[in-house]
BAFI-3210 file (N, C-alpha, C; in Angstrom, 3 decimals, decimal comma, padded with zeros to 6 digits):
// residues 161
n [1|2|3|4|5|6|7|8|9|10|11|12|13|14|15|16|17|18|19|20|21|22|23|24|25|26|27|28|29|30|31|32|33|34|35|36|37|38|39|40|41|42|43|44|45|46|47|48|49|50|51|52|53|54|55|56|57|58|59|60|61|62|63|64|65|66|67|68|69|70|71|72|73|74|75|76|77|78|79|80|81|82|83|84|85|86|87|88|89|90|91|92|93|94|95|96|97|98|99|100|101|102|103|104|105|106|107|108|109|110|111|112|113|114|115|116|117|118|119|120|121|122|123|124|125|126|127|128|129|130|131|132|133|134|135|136|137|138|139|140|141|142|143|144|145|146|147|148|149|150|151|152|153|154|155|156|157|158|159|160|161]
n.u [186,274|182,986|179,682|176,689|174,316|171,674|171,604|172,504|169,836|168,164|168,795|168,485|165,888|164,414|165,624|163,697|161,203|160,913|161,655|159,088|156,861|154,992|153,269|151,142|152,048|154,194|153,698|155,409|155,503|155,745|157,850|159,656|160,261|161,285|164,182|164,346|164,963|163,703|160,895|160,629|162,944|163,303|161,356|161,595|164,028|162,422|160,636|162,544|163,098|160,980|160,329|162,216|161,133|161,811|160,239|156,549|154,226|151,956|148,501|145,898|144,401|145,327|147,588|151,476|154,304|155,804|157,569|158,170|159,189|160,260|162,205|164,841|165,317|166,346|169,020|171,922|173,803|171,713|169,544|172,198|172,789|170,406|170,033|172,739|173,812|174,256|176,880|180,300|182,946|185,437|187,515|189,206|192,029|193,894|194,797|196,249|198,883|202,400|203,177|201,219|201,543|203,913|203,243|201,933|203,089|204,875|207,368|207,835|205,670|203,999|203,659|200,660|199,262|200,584|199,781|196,960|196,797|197,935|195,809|194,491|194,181|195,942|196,264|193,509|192,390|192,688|191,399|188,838|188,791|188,604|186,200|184,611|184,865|183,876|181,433|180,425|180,403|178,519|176,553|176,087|175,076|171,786|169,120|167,386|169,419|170,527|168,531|168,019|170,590|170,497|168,300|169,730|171,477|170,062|168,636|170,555|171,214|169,158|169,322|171,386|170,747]
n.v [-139,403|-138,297|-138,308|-137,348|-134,876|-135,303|-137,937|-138,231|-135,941|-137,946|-140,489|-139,054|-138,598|-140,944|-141,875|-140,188|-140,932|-143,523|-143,276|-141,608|-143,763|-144,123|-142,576|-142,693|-142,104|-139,294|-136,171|-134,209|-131,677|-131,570|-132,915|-132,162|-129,467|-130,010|-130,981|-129,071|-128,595|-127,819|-128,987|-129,406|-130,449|-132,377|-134,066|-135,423|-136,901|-138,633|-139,633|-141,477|-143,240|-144,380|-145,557|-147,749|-149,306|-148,533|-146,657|-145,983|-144,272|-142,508|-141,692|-138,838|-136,470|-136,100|-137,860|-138,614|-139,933|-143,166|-145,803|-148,498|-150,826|-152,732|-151,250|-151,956|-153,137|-151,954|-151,481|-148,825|-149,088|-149,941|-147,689|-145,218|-146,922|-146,830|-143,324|-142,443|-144,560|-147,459|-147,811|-149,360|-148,133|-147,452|-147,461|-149,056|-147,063|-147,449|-149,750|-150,616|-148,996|-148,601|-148,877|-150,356|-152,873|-153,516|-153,735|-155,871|-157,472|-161,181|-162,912|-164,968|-166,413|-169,036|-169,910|-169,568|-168,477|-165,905|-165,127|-164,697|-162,945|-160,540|-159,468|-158,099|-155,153|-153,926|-151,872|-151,388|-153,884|-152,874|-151,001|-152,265|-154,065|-152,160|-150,823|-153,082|-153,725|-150,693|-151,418|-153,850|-152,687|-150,347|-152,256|-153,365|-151,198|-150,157|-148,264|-148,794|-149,366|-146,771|-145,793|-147,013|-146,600|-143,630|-143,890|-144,631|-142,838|-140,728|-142,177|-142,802|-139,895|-138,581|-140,663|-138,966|-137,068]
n.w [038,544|038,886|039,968|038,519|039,189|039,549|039,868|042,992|043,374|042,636|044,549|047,349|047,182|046,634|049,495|050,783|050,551|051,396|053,869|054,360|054,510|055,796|054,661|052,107|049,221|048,102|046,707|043,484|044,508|046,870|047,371|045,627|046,710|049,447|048,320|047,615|044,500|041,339|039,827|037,615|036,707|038,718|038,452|035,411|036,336|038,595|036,674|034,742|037,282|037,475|035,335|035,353|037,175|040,200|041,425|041,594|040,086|041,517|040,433|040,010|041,890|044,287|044,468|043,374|044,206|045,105|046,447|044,609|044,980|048,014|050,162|051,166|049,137|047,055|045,497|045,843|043,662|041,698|041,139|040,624|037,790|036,288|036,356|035,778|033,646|031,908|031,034|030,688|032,646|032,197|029,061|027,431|024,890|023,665|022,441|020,179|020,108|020,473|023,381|024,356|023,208|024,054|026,930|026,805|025,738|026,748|027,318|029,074|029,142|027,477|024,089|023,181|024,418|024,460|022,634|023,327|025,540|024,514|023,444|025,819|027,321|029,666|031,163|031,133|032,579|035,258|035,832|035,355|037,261|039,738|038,842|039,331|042,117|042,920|042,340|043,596|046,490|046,077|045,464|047,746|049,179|050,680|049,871|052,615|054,282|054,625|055,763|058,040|058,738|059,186|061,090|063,521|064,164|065,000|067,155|069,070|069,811|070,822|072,887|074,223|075,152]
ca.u [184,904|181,958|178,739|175,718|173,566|170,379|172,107|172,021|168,621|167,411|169,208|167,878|164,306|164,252|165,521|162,724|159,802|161,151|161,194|158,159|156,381|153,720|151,924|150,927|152,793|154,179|153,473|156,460|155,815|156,211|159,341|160,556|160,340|162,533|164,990|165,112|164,855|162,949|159,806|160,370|163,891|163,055|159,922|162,688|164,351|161,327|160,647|163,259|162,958|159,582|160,572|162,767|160,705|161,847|159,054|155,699|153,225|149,916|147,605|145,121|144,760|146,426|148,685|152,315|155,420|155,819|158,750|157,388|159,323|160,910|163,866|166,241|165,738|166,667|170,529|172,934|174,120|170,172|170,224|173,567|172,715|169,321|170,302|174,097|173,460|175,303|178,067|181,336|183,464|187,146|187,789|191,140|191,850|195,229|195,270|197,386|200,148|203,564|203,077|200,112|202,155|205,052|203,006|201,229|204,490|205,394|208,473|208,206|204,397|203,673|203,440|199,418|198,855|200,715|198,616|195,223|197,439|197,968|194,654|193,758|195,030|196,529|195,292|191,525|192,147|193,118|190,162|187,709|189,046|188,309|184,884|184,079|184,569|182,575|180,051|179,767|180,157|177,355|175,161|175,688|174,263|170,438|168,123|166,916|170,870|170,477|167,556|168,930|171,869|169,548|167,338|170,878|172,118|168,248|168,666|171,704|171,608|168,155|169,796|172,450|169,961]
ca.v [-139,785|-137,841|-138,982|-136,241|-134,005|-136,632|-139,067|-137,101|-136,250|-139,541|-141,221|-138,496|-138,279|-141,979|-141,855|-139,183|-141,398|-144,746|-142,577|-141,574|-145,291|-144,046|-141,918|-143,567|-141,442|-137,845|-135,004|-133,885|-130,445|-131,920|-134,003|-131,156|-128,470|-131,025|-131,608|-127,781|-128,723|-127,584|-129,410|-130,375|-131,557|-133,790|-134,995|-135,945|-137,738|-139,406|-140,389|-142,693|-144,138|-144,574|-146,537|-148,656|-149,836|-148,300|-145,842|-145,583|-143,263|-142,424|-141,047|-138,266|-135,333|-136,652|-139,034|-138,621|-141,177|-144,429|-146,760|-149,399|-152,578|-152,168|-150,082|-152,714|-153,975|-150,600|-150,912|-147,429|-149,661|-149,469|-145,910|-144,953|-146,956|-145,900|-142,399|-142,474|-145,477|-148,924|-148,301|-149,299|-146,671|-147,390|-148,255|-148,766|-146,306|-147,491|-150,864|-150,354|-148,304|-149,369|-149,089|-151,350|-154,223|-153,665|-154,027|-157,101|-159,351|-161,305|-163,901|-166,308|-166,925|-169,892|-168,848|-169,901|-167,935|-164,855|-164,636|-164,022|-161,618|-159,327|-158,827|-157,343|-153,943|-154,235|-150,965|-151,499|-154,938|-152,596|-149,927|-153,249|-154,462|-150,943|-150,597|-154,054|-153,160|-150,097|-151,967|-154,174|-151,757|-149,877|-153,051|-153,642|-150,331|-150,116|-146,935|-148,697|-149,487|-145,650|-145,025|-147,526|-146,107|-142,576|-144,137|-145,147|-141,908|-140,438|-142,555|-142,127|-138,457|-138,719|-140,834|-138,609|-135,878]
ca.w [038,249|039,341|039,570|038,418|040,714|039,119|040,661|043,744|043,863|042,916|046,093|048,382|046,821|047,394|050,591|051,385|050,052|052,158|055,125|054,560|053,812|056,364|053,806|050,444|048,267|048,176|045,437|043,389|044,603|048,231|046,496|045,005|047,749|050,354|048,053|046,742|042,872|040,594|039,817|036,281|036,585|039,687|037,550|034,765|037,164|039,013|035,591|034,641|038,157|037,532|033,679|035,560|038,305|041,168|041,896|040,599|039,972|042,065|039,249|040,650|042,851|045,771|043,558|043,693|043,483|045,890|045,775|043,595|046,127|049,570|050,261|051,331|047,692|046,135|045,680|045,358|042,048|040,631|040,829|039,675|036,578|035,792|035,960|034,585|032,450|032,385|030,631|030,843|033,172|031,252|028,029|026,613|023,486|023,136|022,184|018,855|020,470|020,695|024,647|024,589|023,133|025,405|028,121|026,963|025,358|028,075|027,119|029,811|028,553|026,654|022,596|022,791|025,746|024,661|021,738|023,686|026,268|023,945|023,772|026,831|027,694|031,283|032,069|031,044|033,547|036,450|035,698|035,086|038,505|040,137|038,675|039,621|043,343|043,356|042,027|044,207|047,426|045,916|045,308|049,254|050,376|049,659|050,644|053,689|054,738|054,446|056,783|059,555|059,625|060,085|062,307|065,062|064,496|065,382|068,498|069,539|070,126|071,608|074,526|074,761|075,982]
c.u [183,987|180,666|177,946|175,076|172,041|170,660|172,225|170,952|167,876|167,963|168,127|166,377|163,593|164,191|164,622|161,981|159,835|161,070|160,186|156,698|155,020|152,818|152,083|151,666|153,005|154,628|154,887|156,604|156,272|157,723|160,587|161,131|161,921|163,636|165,653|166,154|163,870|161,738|160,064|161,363|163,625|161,679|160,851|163,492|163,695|160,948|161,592|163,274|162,077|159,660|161,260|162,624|160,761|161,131|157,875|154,832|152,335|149,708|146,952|145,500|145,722|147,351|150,249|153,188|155,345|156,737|157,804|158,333|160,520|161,733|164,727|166,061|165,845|167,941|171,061|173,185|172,909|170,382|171,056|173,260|171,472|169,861|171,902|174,258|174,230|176,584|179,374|182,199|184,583|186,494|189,021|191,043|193,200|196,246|196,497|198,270|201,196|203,550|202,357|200,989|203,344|204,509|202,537|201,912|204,440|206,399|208,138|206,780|204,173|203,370|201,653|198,714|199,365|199,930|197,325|196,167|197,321|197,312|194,079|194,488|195,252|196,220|193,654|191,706|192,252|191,954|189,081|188,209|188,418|186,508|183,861|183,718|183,558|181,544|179,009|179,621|179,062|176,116|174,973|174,988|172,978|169,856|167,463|168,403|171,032|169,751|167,741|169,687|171,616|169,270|168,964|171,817|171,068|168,449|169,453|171,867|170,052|168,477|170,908|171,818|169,054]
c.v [-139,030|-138,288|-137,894|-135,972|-135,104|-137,339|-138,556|-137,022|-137,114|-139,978|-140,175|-138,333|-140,054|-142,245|-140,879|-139,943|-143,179|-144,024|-142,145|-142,537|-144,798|-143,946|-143,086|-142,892|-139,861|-137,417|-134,766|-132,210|-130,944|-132,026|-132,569|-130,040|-129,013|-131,243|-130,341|-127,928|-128,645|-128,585|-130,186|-130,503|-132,744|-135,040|-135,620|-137,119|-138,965|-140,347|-141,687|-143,428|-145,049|-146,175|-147,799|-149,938|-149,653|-147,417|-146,015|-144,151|-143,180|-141,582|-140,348|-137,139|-135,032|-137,649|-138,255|-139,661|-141,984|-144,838|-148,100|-150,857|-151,797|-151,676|-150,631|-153,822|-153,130|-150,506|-149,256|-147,613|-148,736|-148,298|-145,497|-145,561|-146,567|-144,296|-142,222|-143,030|-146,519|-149,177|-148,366|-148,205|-146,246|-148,172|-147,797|-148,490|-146,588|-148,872|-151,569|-149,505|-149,019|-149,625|-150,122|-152,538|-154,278|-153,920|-155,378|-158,492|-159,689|-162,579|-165,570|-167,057|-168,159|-169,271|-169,077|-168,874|-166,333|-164,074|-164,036|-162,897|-160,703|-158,701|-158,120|-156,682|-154,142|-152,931|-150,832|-152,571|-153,926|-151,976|-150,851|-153,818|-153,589|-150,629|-151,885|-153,838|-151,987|-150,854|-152,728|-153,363|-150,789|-151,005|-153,707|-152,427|-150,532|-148,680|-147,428|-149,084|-147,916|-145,258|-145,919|-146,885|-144,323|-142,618|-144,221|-144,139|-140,898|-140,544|-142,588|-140,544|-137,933|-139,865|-140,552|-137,372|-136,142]
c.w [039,213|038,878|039,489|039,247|039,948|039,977|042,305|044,505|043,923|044,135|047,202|048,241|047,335|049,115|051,674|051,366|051,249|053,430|055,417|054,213|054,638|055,603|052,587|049,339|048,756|046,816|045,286|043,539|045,630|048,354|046,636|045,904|049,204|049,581|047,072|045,409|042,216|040,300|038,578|036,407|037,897|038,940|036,515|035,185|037,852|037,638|035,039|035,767|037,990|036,094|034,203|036,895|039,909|041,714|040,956|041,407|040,309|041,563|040,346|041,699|043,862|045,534|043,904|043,670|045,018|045,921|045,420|043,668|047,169|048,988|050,743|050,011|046,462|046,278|045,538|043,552|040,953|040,366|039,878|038,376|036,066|035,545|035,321|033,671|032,634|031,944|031,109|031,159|032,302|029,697|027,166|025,024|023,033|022,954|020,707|019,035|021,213|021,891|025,142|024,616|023,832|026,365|027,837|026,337|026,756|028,023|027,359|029,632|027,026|025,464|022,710|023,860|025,236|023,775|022,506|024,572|025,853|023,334|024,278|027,029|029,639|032,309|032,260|032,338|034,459|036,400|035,995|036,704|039,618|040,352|039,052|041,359|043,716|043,384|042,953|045,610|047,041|045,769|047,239|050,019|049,621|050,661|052,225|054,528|055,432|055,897|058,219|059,848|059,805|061,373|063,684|065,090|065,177|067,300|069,719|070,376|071,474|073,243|074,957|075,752|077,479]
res [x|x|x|x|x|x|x|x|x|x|x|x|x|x|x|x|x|x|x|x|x|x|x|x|x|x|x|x|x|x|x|x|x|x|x|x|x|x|x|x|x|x|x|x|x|x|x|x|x|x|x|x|x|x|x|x|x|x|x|x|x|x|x|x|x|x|x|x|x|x|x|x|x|x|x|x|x|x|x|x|x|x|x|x|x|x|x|x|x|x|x|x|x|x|x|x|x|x|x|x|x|x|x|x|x|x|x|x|x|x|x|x|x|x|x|x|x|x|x|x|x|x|x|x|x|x|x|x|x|x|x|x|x|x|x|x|x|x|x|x|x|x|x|x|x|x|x|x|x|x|x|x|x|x|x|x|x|x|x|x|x]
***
């Protein structure tokens, strides 16, 4: 599994704009230039952020994108699904193959019980187990998880000098 270069620049374009909370917004030439991408695919990008609430838009000359609510309430998760999308990572294609139902008889299983069993593919459960964990290890980091753990590497090195 690889996750897209969108995915990518959204995290780091975020984590540019929370770092920079001083100003009121920054231009997506600004955006774009720091994050050495093109202008109209980072605008593409900014865009669906923008649809899904996590940035908005300052209209006007000096307008430019914002995060549109703090940055320790911007999961990794959000992201990742805004730009990859929500779907389901696995999905079992081989639920009518003789292998399937070998894996999912199971003898010593009650007859009422083995019925629904052999329902569920035993490899989709392990994948759905898998993807459940990322999930949540990405819904524990957030963009300002990000810029702390900047900021104490920042400081760190500055009282090493």
């Amino acid at each position: 599994m690889q996750f897209s270069k969108s995915t990518d620049y959204a995290l780091h374009a975020l984590i540019h704009l929370g770092h920079s909370e001083r100003c009121n917004n920054i231009g997506i030439k600004e955006l774009s230039g720091t994050l050495g991408v093109s202008e109209s695919y980072l605008s593409k990008i900014m865009s669906k952020l923008r649809q899904d609430g996590i940035v908005r838009a300052v209209p006007g000359v000096n307008g430019g994108y914002e995060l549109a609510r703090p940055a320790e309430q911007i999961t990794f998760l959000d992201v990742v699904q805004v730009i990859e999308g929500r779907q389901q990572l696995f999905e079992c294609s081989n639920s009518s193959s003789q292998q399937h139902r070998l894996l999912a008889e199971q003898e010593t299983a009650p007859r009422e019980q083995r019925s629904t069993e052999k329902k569920q593919c035993l490899v989709e459960k392990v994948m759905n187990g898998a993807e459940q964990h990322l999930h949540q290890y990405l819904r524990e980091h957030t963009i300002q998880s990000v810029l702390d753990e900047a900021f104490k590497h920042c400081k760190h090195r500055a009282n090493k000098k």
